[in-house]
MOPAC internal coordinates of N, CA, C and O (Angstrom, degrees):
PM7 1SCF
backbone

  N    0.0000 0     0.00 0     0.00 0    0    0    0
  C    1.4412 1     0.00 0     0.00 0    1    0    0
  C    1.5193 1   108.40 1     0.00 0    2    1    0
  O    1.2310 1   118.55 1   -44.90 1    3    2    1
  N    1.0357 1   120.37 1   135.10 1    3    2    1
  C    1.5753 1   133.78 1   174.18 1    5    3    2
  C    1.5306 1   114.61 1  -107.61 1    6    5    3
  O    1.2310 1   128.63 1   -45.87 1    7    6    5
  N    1.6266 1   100.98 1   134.13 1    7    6    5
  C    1.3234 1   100.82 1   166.77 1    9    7    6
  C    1.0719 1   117.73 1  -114.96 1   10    9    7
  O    1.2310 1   113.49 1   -32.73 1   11   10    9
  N    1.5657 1   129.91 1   147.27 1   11   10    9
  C    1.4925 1   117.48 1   175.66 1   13   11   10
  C    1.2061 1   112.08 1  -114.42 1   14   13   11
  O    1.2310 1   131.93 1   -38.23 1   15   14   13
  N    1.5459 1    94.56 1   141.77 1   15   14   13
  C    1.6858 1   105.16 1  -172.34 1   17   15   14
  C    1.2497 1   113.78 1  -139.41 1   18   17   15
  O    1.2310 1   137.90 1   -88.86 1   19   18   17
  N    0.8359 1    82.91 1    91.14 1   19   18   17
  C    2.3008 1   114.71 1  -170.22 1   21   19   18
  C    1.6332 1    96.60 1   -44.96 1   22   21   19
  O    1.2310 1   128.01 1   133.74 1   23   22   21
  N    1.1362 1   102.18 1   -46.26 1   23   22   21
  C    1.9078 1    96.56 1  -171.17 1   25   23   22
  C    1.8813 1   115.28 1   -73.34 1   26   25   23
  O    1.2310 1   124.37 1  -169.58 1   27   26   25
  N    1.1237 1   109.22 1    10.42 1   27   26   25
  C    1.5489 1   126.67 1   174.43 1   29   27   26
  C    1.6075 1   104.61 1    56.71 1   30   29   27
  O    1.2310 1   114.12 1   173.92 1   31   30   29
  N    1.2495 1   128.73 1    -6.08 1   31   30   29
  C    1.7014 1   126.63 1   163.51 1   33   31   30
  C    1.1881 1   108.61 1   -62.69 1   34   33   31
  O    1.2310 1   117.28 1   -32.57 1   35   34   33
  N    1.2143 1   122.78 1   147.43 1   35   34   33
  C    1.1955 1   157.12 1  -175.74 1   37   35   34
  C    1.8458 1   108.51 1   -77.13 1   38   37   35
  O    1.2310 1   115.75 1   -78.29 1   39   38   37
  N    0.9958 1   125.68 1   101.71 1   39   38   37
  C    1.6072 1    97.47 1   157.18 1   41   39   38
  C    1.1970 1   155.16 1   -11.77 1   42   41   39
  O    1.2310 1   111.80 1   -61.34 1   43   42   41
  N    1.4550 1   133.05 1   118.66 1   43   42   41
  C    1.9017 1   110.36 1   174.25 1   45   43   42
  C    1.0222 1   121.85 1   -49.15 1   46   45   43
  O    1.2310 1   113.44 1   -37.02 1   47   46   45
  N    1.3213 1   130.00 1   142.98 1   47   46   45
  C    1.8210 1   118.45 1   167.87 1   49   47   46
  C    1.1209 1   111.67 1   -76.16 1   50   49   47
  O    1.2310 1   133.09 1   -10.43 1   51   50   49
  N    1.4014 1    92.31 1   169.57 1   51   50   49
  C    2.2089 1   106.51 1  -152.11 1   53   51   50
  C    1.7086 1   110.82 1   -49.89 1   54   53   51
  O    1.2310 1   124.45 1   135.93 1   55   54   53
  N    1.5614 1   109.06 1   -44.07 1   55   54   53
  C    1.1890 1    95.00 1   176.78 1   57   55   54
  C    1.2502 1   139.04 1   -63.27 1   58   57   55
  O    1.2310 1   126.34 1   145.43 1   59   58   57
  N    1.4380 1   105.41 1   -34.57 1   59   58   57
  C    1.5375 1   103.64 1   167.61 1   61   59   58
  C    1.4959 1   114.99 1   -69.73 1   62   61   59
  O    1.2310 1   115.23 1   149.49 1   63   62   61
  N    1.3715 1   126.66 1   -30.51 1   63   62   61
  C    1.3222 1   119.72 1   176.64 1   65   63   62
  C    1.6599 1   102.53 1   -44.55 1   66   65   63
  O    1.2310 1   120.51 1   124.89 1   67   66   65
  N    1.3824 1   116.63 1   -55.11 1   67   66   65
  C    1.6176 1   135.34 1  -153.81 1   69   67   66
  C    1.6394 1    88.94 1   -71.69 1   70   69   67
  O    1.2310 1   108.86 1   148.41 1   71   70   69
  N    1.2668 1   138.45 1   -31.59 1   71   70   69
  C    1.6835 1   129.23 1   171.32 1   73   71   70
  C    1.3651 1   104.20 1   -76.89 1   74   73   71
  O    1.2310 1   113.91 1   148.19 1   75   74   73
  N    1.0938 1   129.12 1   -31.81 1   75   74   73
  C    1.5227 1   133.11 1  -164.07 1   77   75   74
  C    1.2397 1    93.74 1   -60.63 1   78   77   75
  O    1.2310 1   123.46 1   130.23 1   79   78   77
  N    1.8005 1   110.97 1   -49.77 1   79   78   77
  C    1.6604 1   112.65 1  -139.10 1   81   79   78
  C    1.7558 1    95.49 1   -92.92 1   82   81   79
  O    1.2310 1   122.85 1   149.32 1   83   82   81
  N    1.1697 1   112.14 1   -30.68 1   83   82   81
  C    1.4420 1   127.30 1   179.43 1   85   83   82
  C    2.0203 1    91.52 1   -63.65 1   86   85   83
  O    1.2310 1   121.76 1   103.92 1   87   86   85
  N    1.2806 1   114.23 1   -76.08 1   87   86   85
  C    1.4462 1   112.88 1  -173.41 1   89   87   86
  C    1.5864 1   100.36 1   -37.41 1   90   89   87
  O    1.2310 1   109.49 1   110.54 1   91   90   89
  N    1.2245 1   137.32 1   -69.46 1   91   90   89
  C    1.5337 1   139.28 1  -173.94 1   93   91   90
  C    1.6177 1   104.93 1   -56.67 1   94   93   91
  O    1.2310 1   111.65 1   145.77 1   95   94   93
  N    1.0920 1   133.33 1   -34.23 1   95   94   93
  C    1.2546 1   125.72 1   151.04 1   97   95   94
  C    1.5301 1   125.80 1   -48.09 1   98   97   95
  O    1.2310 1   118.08 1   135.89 1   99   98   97
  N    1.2807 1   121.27 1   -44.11 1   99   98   97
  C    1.5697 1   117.93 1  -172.65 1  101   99   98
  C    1.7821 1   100.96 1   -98.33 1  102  101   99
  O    1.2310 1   112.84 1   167.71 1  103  102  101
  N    0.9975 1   131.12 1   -12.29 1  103  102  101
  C    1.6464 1   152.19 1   158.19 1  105  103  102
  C    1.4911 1    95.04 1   -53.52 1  106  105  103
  O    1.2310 1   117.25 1   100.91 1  107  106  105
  N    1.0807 1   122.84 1   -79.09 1  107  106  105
  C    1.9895 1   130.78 1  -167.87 1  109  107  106
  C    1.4224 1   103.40 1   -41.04 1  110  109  107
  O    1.2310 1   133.42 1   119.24 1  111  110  109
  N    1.8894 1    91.67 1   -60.76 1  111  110  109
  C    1.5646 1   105.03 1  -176.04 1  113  111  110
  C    1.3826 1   128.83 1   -38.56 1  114  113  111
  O    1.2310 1   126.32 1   135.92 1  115  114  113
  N    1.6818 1   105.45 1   -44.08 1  115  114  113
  C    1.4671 1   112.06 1  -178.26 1  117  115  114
  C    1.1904 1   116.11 1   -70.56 1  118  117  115
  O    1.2310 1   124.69 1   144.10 1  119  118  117
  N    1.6956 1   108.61 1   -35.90 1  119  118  117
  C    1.7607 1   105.93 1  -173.64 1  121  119  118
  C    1.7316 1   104.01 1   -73.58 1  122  121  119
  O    1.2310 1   110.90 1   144.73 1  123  122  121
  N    1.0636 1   134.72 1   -35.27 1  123  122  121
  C    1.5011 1   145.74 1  -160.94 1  125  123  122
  C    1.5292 1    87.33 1   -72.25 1  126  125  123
  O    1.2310 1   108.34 1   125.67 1  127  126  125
  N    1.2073 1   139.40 1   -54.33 1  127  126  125
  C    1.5640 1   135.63 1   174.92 1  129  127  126
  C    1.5375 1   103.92 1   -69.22 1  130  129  127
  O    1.2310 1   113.14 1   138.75 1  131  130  129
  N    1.1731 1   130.58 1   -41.25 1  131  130  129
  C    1.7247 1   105.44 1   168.08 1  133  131  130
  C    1.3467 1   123.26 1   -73.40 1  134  133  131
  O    1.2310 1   120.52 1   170.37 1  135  134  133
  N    1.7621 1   116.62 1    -9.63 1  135  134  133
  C    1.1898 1   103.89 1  -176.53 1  137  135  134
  C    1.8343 1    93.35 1   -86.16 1  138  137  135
  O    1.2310 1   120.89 1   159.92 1  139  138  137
  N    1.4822 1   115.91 1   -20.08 1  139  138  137
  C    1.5230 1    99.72 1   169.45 1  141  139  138
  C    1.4278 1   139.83 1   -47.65 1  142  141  139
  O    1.2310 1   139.20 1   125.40 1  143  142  141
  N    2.1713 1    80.37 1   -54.60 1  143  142  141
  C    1.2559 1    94.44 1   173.32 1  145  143  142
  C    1.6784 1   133.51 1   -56.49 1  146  145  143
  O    1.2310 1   113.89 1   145.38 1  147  146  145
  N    1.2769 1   129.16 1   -34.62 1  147  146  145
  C    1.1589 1   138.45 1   144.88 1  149  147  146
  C    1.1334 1   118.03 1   -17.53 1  150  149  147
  O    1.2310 1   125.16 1   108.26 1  151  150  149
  N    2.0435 1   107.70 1   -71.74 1  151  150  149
  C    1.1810 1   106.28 1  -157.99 1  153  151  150
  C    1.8839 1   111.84 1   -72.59 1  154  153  151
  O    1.2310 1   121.65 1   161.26 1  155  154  153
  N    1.4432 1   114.44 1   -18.74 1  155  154  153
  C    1.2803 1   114.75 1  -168.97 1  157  155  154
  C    1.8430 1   105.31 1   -86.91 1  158  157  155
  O    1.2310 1   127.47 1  -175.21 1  159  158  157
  N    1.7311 1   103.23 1     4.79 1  159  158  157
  C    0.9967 1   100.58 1   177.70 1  161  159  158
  C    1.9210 1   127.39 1    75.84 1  162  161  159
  O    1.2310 1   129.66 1  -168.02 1  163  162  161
  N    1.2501 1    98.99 1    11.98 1  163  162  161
  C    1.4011 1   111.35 1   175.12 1  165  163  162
  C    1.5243 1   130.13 1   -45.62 1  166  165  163
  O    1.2310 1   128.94 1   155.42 1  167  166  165
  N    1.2726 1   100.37 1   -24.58 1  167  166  165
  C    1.9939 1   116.96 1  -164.94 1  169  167  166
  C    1.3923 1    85.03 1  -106.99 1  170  169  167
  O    1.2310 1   104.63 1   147.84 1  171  170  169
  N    0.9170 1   146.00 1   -32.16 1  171  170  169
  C    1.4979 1   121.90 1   178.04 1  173  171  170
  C    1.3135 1   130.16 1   -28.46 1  174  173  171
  O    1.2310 1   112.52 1   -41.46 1  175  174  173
  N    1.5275 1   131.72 1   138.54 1  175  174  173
  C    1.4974 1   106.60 1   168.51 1  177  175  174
  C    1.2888 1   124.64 1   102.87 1  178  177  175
  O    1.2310 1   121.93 1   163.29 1  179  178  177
  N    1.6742 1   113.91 1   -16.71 1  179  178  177
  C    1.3845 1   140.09 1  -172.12 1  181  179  178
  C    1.5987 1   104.78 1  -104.09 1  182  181  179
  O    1.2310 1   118.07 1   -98.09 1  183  182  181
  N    0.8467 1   121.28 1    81.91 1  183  182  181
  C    2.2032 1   119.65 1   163.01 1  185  183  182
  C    0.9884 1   100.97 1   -56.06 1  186  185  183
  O    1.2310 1   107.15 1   110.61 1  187  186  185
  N    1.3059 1   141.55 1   -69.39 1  187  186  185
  C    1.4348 1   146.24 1   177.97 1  189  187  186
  C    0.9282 1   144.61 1   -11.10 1  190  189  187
  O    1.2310 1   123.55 1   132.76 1  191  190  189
  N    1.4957 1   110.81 1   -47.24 1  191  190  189
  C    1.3666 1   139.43 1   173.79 1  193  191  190
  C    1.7140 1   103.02 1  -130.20 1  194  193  191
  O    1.2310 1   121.88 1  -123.37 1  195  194  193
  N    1.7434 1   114.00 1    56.63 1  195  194  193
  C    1.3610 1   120.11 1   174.66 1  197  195  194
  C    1.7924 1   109.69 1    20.58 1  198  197  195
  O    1.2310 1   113.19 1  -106.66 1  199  198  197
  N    1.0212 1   130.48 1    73.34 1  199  198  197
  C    1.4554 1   118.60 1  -171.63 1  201  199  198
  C    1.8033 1   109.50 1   -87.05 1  202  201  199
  O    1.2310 1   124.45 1   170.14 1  203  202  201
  N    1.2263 1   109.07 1    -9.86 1  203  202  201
  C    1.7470 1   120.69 1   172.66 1  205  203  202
  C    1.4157 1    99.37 1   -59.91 1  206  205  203
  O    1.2310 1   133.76 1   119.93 1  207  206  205
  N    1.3433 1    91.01 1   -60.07 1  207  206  205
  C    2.0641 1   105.37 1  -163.97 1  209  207  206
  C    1.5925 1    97.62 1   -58.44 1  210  209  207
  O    1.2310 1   118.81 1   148.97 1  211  210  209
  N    1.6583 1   119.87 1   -31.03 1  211  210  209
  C    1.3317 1   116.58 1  -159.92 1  213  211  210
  C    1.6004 1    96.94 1   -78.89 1  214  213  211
  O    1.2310 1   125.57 1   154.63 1  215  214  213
  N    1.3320 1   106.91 1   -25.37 1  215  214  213
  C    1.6236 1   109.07 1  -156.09 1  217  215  214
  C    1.7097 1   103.34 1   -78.25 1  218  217  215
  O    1.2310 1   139.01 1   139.28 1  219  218  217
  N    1.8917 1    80.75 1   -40.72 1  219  218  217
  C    1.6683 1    79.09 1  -170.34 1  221  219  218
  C    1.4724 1   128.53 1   -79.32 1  222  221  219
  O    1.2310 1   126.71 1   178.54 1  223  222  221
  N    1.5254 1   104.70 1    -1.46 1  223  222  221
  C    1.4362 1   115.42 1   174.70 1  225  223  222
  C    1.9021 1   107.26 1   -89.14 1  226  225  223
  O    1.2310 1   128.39 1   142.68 1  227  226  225
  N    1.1116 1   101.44 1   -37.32 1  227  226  225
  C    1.1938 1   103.19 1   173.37 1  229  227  226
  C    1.4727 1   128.81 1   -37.17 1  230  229  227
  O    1.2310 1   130.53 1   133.31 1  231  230  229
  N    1.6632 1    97.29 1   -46.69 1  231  230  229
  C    1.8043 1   117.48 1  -167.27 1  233  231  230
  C    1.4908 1    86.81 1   -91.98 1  234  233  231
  O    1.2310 1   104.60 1   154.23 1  235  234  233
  N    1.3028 1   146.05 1   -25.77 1  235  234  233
  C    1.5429 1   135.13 1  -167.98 1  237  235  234
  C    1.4831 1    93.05 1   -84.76 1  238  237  235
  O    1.2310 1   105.72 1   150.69 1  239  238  237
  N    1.5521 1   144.08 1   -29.31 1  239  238  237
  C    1.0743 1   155.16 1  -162.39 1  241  239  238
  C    2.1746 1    92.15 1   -77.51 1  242  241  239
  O    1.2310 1   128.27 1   121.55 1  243  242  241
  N    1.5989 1   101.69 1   -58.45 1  243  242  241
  C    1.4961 1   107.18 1  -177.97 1  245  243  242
  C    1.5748 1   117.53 1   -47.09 1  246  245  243
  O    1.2310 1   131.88 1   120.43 1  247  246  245
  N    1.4138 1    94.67 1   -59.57 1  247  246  245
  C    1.3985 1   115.48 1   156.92 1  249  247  246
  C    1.4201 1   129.82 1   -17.88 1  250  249  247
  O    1.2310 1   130.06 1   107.18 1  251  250  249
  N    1.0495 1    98.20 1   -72.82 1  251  250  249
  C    1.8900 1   120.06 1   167.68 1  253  251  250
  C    1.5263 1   106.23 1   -53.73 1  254  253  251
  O    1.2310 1   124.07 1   123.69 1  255  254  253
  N    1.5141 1   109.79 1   -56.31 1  255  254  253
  C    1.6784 1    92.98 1  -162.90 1  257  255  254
  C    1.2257 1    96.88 1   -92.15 1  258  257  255
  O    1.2310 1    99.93 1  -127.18 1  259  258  257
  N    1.3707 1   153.89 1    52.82 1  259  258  257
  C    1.5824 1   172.04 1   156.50 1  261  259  258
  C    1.2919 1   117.07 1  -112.87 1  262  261  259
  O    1.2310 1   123.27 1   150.82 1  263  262  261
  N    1.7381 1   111.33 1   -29.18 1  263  262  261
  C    1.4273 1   112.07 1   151.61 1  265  263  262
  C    1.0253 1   147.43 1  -101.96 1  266  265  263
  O    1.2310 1   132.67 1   174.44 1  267  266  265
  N    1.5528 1    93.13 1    -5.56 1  267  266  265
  C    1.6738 1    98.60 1   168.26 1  269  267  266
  C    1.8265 1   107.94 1   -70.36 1  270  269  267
  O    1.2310 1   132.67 1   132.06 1  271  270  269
  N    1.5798 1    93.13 1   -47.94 1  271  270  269
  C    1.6274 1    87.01 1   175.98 1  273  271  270
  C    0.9084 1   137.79 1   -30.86 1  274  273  271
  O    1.2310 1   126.99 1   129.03 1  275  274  273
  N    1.4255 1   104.17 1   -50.97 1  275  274  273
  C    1.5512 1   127.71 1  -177.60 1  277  275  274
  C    1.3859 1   105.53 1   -43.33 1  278  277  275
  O    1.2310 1   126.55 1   102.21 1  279  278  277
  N    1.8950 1   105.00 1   -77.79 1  279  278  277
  C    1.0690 1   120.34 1  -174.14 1  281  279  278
  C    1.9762 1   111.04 1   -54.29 1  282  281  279
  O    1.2310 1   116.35 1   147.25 1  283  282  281
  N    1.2973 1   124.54 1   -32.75 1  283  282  281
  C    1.4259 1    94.65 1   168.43 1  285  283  282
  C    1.5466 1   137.99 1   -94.69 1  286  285  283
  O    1.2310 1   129.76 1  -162.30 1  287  286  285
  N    1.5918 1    98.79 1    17.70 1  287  286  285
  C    1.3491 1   126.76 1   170.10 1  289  287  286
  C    1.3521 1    94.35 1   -86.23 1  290  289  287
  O    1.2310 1   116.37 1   125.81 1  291  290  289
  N    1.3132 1   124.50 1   -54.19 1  291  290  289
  C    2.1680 1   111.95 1  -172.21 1  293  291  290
  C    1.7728 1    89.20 1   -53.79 1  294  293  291
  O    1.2310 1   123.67 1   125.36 1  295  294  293
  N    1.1842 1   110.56 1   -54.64 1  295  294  293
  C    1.3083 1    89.45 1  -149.37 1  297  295  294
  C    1.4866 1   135.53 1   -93.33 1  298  297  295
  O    1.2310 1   124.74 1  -172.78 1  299  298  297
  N    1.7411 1   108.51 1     7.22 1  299  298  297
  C    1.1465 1   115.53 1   137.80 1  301  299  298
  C    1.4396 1   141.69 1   -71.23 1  302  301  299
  O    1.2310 1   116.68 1   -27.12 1  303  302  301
  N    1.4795 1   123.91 1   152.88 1  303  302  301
  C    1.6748 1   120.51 1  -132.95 1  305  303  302
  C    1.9537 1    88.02 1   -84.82 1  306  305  303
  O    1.2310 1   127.83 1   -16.53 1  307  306  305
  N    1.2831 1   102.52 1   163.47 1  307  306  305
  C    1.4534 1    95.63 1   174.18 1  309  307  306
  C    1.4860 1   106.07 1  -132.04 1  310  309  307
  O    1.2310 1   116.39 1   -27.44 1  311  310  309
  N    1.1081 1   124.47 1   152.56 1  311  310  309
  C    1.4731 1   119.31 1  -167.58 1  313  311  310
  C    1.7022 1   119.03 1   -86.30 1  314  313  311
  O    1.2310 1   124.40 1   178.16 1  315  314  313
  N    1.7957 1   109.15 1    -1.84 1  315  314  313
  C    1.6762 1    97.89 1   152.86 1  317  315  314
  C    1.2858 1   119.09 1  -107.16 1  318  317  315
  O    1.2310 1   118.04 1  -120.65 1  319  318  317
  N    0.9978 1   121.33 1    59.35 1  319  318  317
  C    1.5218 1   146.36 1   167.24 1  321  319  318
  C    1.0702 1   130.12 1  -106.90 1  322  321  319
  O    1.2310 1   120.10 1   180.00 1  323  322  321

Protein backbone atom coordinates (compact mmCIF):
# COMPACT_ATOMS: atom_id res chain seq x y z
CA UNK A 1 0.00 0.00 0.00
CA UNK A 2 1.30 3.47 -0.81
CA UNK A 3 0.81 6.61 0.71
CA UNK A 4 1.18 9.88 -0.86
CA UNK A 5 2.62 12.64 0.75
CA UNK A 6 2.75 15.61 -1.46
CA UNK A 7 4.56 17.71 1.24
CA UNK A 8 7.78 15.33 0.89
CA UNK A 9 8.06 15.00 5.04
CA UNK A 10 8.39 11.98 6.32
CA UNK A 11 6.00 10.79 9.02
CA UNK A 12 6.49 10.80 12.94
CA UNK A 13 7.52 7.46 14.18
CA UNK A 14 4.94 5.29 15.86
CA UNK A 15 5.77 6.34 19.17
CA UNK A 16 5.36 9.73 18.94
CA UNK A 17 2.30 9.28 16.83
CA UNK A 18 0.95 7.00 20.02
CA UNK A 19 1.85 10.33 22.56
CA UNK A 20 0.39 12.66 20.10
CA UNK A 21 -2.85 10.61 19.92
CA UNK A 22 -2.92 9.73 23.69
CA UNK A 23 -2.02 13.69 24.50
CA UNK A 24 -5.18 14.76 22.09
CA UNK A 25 -7.08 12.20 23.81
CA UNK A 26 -6.63 13.50 27.44
CA UNK A 27 -6.74 17.35 25.83
CA UNK A 28 -10.62 16.61 24.37
CA UNK A 29 -11.27 14.84 27.61
CA UNK A 30 -10.55 17.81 29.77
CA UNK A 31 -12.35 20.37 27.62
CA UNK A 32 -15.63 18.00 27.15
CA UNK A 33 -15.75 17.93 31.22
CA UNK A 34 -15.42 21.77 31.43
CA UNK A 35 -17.80 22.22 28.83
CA UNK A 36 -20.01 19.95 31.34
CA UNK A 37 -18.92 21.51 34.08
CA UNK A 38 -20.17 24.87 32.93
CA UNK A 39 -23.10 23.55 31.59
CA UNK A 40 -24.26 21.77 34.95
CA UNK A 41 -23.35 24.98 36.37
CA UNK A 42 -20.65 23.86 38.81
CA UNK A 43 -18.54 27.33 39.12
CA UNK A 44 -21.33 29.23 40.14
CA UNK A 45 -21.20 30.87 43.47
CA UNK A 46 -17.36 31.24 43.59
CA UNK A 47 -16.07 35.31 43.65
CA UNK A 48 -12.82 34.01 44.33
CA UNK A 49 -11.99 32.32 41.56
CA UNK A 50 -14.18 34.91 39.17
CA UNK A 51 -16.66 32.00 38.39
CA UNK A 52 -18.99 34.56 36.03
CA UNK A 53 -15.85 35.22 33.85
CA UNK A 54 -15.24 31.32 34.16
CA UNK A 55 -18.84 30.55 33.22
CA UNK A 56 -19.07 33.00 30.65
CA UNK A 57 -16.03 31.99 28.80
CA UNK A 58 -16.87 28.61 29.10
CA UNK A 59 -20.38 28.95 27.10
CA UNK A 60 -18.54 31.47 24.44
CA UNK A 61 -15.93 28.52 24.10
CA UNK A 62 -19.40 26.00 23.46
CA UNK A 63 -20.56 28.50 21.29
CA UNK A 64 -17.52 28.64 19.12
CA UNK A 65 -17.01 24.95 18.79
CA UNK A 66 -20.95 24.57 17.68
CA UNK A 67 -20.01 26.81 14.92
CA UNK A 68 -17.26 25.65 13.64
CA UNK A 69 -19.13 22.36 13.33
CA UNK A 70 -21.75 23.72 11.77
CA UNK A 71 -19.77 25.58 9.41
CA UNK A 72 -17.56 22.44 8.46
CA UNK A 73 -20.59 20.34 8.12
CA UNK A 74 -22.13 23.12 5.31
CA UNK A 75 -19.18 22.83 3.71
CA UNK A 76 -18.45 19.39 3.31
CA UNK A 77 -19.99 17.74 0.06
CA UNK A 78 -23.13 15.68 0.80
CA UNK A 79 -24.21 12.92 -1.33
CA UNK A 80 -27.95 14.36 -2.19
CA UNK A 81 -26.53 17.05 -3.95
Amino acid sequence: MTIRNPGGTAPPPAPVRVLLRVLAAVVWTVLGLFAYFVCQGMFGGYREIHSGLLTTLGMVAIAVTGGIAWIVDERRPHGDE
